[in-house]
C-alpha positions in Angstrom: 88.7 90.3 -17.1 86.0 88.5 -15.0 82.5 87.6 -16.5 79.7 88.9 -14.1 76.6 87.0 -13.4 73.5 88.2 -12.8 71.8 87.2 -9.5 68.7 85.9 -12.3 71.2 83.6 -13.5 72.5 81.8 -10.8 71.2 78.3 -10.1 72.4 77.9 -6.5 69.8 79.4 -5.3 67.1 77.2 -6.6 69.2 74.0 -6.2 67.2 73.0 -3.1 63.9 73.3 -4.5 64.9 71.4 -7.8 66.3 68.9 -6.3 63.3 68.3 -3.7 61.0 67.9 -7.1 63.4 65.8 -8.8 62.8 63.4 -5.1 59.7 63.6 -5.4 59.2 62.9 -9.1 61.6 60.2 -8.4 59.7 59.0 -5.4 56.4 58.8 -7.6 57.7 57.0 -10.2 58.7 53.8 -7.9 55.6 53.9 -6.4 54.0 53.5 -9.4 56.2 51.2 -10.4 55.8 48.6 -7.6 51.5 49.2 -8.5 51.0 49.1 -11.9 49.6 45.6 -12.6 49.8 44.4 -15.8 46.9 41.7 -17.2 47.6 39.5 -19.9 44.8 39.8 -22.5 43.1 36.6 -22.9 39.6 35.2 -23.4 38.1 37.5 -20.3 34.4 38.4 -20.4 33.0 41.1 -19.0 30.2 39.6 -17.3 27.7 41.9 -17.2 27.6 42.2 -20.5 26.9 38.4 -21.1 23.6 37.4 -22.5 21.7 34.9 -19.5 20.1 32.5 -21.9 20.7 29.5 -18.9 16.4 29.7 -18.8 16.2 29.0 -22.2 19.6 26.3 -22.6 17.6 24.3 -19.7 14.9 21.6 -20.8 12.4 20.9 -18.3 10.7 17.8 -18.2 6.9 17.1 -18.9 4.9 16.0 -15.9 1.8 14.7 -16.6 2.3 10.9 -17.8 0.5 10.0 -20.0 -2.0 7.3 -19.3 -1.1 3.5 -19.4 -2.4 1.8 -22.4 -6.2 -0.3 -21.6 -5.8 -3.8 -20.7 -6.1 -6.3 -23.3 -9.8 -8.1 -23.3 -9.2 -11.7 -23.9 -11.9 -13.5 -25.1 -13.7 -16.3 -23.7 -12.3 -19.5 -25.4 -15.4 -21.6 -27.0 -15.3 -25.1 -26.1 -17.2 -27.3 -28.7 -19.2 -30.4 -26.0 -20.4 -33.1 -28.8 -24.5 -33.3 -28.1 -25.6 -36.3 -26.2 -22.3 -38.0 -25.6 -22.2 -40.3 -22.2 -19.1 -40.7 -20.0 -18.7 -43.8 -18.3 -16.5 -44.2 -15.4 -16.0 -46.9 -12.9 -15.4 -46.1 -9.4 -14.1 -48.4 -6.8 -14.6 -48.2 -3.4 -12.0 -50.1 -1.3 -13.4 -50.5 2.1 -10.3 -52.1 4.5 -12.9 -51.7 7.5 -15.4 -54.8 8.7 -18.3 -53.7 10.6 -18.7 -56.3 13.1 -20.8 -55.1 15.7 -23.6 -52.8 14.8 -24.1 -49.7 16.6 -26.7 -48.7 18.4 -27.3 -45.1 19.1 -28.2 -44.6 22.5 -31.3 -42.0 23.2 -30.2 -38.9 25.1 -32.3 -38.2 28.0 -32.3 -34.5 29.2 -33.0 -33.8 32.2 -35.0 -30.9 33.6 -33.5 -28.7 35.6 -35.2 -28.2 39.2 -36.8 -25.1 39.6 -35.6 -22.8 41.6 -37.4 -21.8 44.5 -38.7 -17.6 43.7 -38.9 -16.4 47.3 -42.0 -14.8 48.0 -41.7 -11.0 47.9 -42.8 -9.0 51.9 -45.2 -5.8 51.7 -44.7 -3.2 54.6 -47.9 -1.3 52.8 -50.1 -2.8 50.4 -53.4 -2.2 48.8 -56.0 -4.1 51.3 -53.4 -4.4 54.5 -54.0 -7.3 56.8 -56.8 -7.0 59.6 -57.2 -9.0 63.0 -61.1 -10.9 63.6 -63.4 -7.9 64.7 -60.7 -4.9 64.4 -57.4 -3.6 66.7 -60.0 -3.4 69.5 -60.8 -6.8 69.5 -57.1 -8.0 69.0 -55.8 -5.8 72.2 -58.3 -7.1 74.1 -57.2 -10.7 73.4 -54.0 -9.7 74.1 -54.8 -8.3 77.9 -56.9 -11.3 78.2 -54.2 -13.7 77.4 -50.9 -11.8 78.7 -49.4 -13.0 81.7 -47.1 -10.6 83.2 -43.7 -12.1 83.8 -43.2 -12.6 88.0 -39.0 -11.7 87.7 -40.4 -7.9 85.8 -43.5 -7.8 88.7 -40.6 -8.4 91.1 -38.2 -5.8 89.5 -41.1 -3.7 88.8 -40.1 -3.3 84.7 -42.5 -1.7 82.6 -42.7 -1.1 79.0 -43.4 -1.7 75.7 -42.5 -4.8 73.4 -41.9 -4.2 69.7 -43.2 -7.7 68.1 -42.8 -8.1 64.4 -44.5 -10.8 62.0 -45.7 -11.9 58.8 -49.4 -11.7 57.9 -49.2 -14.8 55.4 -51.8 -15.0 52.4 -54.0 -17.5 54.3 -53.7 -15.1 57.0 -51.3 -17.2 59.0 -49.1 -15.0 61.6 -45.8 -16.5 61.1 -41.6 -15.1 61.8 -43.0 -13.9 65.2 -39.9 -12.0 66.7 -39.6 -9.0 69.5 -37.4 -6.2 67.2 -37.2 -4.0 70.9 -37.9 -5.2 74.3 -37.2 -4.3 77.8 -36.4 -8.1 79.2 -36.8 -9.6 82.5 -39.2 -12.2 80.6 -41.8 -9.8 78.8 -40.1 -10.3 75.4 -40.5 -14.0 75.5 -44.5 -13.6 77.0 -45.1 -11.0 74.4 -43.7 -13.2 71.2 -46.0 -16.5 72.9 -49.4 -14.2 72.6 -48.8 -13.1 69.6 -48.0 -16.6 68.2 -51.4 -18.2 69.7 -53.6 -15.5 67.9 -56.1 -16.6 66.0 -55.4 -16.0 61.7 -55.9 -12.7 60.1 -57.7 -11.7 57.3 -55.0 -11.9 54.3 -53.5 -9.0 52.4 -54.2 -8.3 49.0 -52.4 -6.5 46.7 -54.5 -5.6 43.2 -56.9 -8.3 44.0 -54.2 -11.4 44.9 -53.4 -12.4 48.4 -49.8 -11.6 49.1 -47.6 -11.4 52.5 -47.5 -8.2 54.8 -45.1 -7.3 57.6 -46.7 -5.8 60.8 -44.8 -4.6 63.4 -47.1 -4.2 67.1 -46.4 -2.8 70.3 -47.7 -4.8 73.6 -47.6 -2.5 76.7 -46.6 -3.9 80.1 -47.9 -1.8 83.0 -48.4 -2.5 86.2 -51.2 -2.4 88.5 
């Protein structure tokens, strides 16, 4: 007679699903084989639950110095002199030179130097300004009087004025008689020879000394 099962009973049906955990379980088990990491127990600290006392291990130094030690004062030493005792010494003098000739010192003579000649300073404009005998007038007139006019300038019929220049000196001396403009053909020369034969001025003066003055005069040259 044949023993029944019950479909409850029968493990082929759940065959695939056992044996899918037992891969599974089987599948966790190497994995956690190849990770688990086993630590030897030795003298391992957990750091964070060491005490820092490195502050209070570590010494630091002083720095102030402290100061150096006063120099030592040493005392004059107190050397006894015995009162009133004389020391006598003899002292040679070797001479190895003769004095044969005696020396006579010569008298330096110092010569003055020459003095150097100041030139004499030239006013344009001064205080009291130089003045020809009896006024301008007067000098113009000696002027006409005593110019002759030049025949080559009558001849080329050249008229004009001549620009003479001089020096009033402090005796009242015309001197450095010169034509500064002229219009040639002989007047220049004619003018420069009257004004060289006139007679002396009266001398400038310049706060109450006689000093030199430069005048510069026209003489006119007209014909007719």
């Amino acid at each position: 007679m044949e023993a029944k099962k019950t479909e409850k009973a029968d493990l082929n049906k759940k065959s695939g699903l056992l044996f899918n955990i037992g891969l599974l379980v089987s599948m966790c088990l190497v994995v956690l084989a190849f990770e688990w990491k086993n630590y030897d127990e030795g003298d391992l600290v957990d750091l964070g639950q060491v005490q820092d006392d490195f502050e209070d291990l570590l010494e630091i130094p002083p720095t102030e110095q402290p100061p150096p030690p006063p120099p030592k004062i040493q005392q004059p030493e107190i050397i006894e002199v015995p009162d009133e005792e004389e020391i006598e010494e003899e002292i040679e003098v070797d001479l190895d030179v003769e004095i044969t000739e005696e020396k006579v010192i010569e008298d330096i003579i110092v010569e003055e130097a020459p003095e150097e000649e100041v030139a004499e300073e030239v006013f344009m404009i001064v205080e009291d300004p130089a003045t020809p005998p009896g006024g301008y007038e007067a000098f113009y007139k000696y002027v006409a009087d005593k110019l002759k006019y030049p025949a080559q300038a009558r001849r080329m019929g050249i008229e004009g004025k001549v620009y003479v220049q001089f020096v009033v000196d402090k005796d009242g001396t015309l001197t450095e008689v010169q034509a500064v403009k002229g219009i040639g053909a002989g007047c220049d020369e004619e003018a420069v020879r009257v004004i060289q034969g006139a007679p002396k001025w009266s001398p400038p003066k310049q706060r109450g000394k006689p000093v030199k003055q430069r005048i510069i005069l026209p003489i006119t040259f007209k014909l007719g």
